[in-house]
C-alpha positions, 0 to 999 in steps of 0.5 A: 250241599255245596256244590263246587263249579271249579272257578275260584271266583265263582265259589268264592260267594257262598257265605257272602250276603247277596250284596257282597256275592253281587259286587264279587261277581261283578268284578268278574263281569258274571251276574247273578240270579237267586233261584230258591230264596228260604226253600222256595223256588222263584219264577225265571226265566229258561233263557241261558246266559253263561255270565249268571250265577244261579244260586240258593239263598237263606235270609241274605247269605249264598248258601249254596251255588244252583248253576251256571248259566 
């Protein structure tokens, strides 16, 4: 499932290696967070930030995008 967050440049990254979405991101001056690497969840933190891009991550490649924030 990928779920579409209606910014171009945020939906850009699926399919990119997590080094190349990092370096997208930038340029758009958003960060970003892997939440679920290879099916499990990761430890974060429950702070907001409306600059990070939370996604889901299988091996190196964005596979889908969790959320904002």
């Amino acid at each position: 499932m990928n779920k579409q967050m209606g910014r171009p440049e945020i939906n850009a990254i699926v399919g990119m290696t997590v080094s190349e979405a990092i370096k997208h991101l930038d340029k758009h001056k958003l960060k970003l967070r892997t939440t679920i690497k290879n099916g499990k969840s990761l430890m974060v933190s429950g702070d907001i930030d409306m600059k990070r891009i939370n996604v889901i991550v299988e091996g190196d490649e964005v596979v889908e995008i969790d959320k904002i924030g």
